[in-house]
C-alpha positions, 0 to 999 in steps of 0.5 A, a space after each residue: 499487450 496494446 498494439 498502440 505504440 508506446 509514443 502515444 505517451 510521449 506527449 505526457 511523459 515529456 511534460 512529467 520529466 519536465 515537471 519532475 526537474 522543477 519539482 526537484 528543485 523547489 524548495 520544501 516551503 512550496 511544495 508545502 503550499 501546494 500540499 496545503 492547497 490541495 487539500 483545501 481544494 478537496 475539502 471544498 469541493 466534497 460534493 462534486 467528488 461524492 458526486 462523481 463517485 456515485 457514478 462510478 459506484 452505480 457503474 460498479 455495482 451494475 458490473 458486478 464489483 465485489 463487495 470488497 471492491 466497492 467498499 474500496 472505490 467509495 469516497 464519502 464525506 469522512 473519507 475525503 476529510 482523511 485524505 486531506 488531513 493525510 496530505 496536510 500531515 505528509 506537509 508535516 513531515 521532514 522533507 527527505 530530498 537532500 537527507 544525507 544517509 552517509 559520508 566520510 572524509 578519505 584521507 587526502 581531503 575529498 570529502 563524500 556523502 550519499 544523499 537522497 535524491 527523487 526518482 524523477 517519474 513515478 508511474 503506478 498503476 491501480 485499481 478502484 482505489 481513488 484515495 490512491 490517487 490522492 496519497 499518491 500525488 501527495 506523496 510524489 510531490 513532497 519527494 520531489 517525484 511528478 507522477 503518471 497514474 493509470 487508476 481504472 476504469 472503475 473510478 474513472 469519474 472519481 479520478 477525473 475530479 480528484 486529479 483536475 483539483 490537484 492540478 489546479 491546486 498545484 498551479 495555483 500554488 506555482 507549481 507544474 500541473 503535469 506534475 501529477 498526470 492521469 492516463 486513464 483517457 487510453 483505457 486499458 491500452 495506458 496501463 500496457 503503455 506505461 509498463 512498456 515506457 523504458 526510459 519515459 518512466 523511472 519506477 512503476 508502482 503497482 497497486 491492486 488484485 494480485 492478478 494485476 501485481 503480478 501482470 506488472 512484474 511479469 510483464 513490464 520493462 520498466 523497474 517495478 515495485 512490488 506491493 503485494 496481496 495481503 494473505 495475512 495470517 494471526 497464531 494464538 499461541 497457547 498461552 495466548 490471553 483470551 480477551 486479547 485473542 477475541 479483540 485482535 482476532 476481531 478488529 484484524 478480520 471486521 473493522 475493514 476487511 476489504 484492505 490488505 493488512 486485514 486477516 486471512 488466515 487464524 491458526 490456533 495452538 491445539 492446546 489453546 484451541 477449546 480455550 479460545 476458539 469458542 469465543 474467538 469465533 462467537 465474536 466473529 460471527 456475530 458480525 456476519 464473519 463465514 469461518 472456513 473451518 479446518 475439522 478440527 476447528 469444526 470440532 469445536 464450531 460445528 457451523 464452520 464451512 469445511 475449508 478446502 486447500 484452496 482458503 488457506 491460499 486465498 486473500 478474500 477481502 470480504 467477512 471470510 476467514 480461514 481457521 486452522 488448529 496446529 499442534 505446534 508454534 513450529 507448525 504454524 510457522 511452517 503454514 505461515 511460510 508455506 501460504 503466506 504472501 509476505 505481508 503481515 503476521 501477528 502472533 498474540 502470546 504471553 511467552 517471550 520466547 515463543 514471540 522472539 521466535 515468530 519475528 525472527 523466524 516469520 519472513 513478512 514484511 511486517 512481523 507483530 506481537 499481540 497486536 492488530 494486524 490492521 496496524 500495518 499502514 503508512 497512517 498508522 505509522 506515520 508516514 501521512 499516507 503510503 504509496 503502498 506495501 512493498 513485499 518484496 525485498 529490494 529497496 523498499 519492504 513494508 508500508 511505503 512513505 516519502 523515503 521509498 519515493 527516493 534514490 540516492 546519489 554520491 556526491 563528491 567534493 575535492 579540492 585538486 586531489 587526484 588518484 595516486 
């Protein structure tokens, strides 16, 4: 842990909780417009952001990034034109701050309703992502929450650029700059800061390797949020229809491997195994995907690389996938819960029963049915952008949107009654 005191933050976290109060009183219309403005900003500044990202990609290639990594970290034009039409599509969406969730009227007339209400400061630390620090902010913003993020040092300059344009986006908008702040000038020490920050800091969001996750969770005083790695699993159960196991298969594990929801682990239905598995893998390794083969996959694809105890456990972020053959739906359920992290899990069938089976018995956060894993996001799901996938159960599970960046608060409205 850092040995600088924990009041080096004070400074910044007095002016986020200042922020965070404005912010929960404004209206939706301006936060819209400060929404609108940042991403305007983005969009006219694209060449000083792929600029400043170059920089940071040169530093992590010269550092020996992983290639998962630096697929990550990279910002090109299309990119930056997604982050602003995620942060134009989260101005889109229902403002949740004030949502009633429930009420009732009791008996003697007092009438009460849970509403929702913002957490007031949001810290999350993340690594060699900087659409995080976009997504984020905007995210915050909209529910009515000022954020303090520590984002790496390996965007460092990307992170630099991004939040100085939000920031005066925001105050141009009439709007608190600090109500989007980085940390990243403490180094290393901040993000040790911001977990000791009890108090400063009402929730921490840790997004990253699972090394960073779980030195969050083990190590901060502040209440967390857990996101999780993605050790992701598809079963092509037997009845599973060829052209959907080869196109699943394929977009899950090559469209983006370096994120998340991308797959890990394929379990085979033995008795589908010579049905599939020859196709399935053609399709894969033609687009340069190492297979991790189990022997009895290797029976069937001799070039696969003997997978060890080590793959089935391992979220790789890179053209590798693990492949196993089970004897049963049971056993791929029972390698499912054994190995997976609790992120996401297809199982592609034509069996109504079998699928039935899979979500409710597969404890993920996200369970599907012949369909891509690559679908579990807050995009995709329309959220505009997340904050994260929360594998965890308490409060939020799943891609995080706007409603997971609030709390609720009972409100109560009598009129003289008193307790008998």
């Amino acid at each position: 842990m850092s040995s600088i005191p924990v009041t080096m933050l004070t400074p910044t976290l007095t002016a986020a909780r200042t922020a965070s109060l404005a912010l929960a009183g404004s209206p939706t219309a301006l936060k819209n417009t400060a929404l609108e403005a940042i991403a305007a900003a983005l969009r006219a500044n694209v060449p000083a952001i792929v600029e400043a990202n170059r920089a940071d990609l040169e530093a992590g290639e010269r550092n020996g990034l992983s290639t998962g990594l630096l697929d990550r970290l990279r910002l090109d034009d299309a990119r930056i034109d997604a982050l602003a039409d995620a942060v134009l599509q989260i101005a889109l969406l229902t403002d949740p701050v004030g949502e009633v969730v429930r009420g009732s009227s009791l008996p003697n007339g007092v009438k009460i309703s849970q509403v929702r209400v913002p957490f007031g400061v949001v810290g999350v630390i993340y690594e060699a992502r900087p659409n995080v620090t976009v997504d984020i902010a905007a995210l915050a913003l909209k529910s009515g929450n000022a954020v303090v993020l520590r984002g790496g040092s390996a965007a460092e300059n990307s992170n630099r650029v991004l939040v100085d344009l939000i920031q005066g986006a925001l105050s141009a908008s009439g709007l608190p700059a600090e109500s989007v702040q980085t940390i990243d000038q403490f180094g290393r020490d901040g993000a040790n800061l911001l977990m000791r920050a009890r108090g400063g800091v009402d929730v921490l969001i840790p997004r990253g390797s699972a090394n960073l996750i779980n030195t969050v969770v083990n190590e901060s005083t502040v209440p967390v949020i857990e996101t999780g790695a993605g050790v992701v699993h598809i079963f092509l159960d037997e009845s599973a229809p060829l052209e959907w196991a080869v196109d699943i298969v394929h977009n899950s594990k090559v469209q983006r491997p370096s994120v998340c929801n991308a797959l890990e682990t394929l379990l085979v239905h033995a008795g589908a195994a010579q049905r599939l598995l020859p196709e399935v893998l053609a399709k894969l390794t033609a687009s340069g995907v190492t297979i991790h083969a189990d022997e009895r996959t290797r029976e069937l694809f001799p070039q696969g690389v003997p997978a060890t105890e080590e793959d089935w456990a391992t979220e790789y972020m890179s053209l590798d996938l693990a492949v196993a053959v089970v004897e049963s739906l049971d056993d791929a359920i029972g390698h499912i819960r054994r190995y997976s992290t609790g992120h996401t899990e297809s199982i592609i069938t034509n069996d109504i029963v079998n699928a039935e089976r899979f979500l409710n018995e597969v404890d993920s956060a996200a369970v599907m049915v012949n369909a891509s894993t690559r679908f579990t996001d807050g995009g995709e799901f329309g959220f505009g952008a997340e904050v994260g996938i929360s594998t965890q159960k308490l409060h939020a599970r799943g891609p995080m949107g706007l409603a997971e960046l609030t709390s609720t608060k009972w409100i109560v409205r009598g009129s003289g009654q008193v307790r008998a």
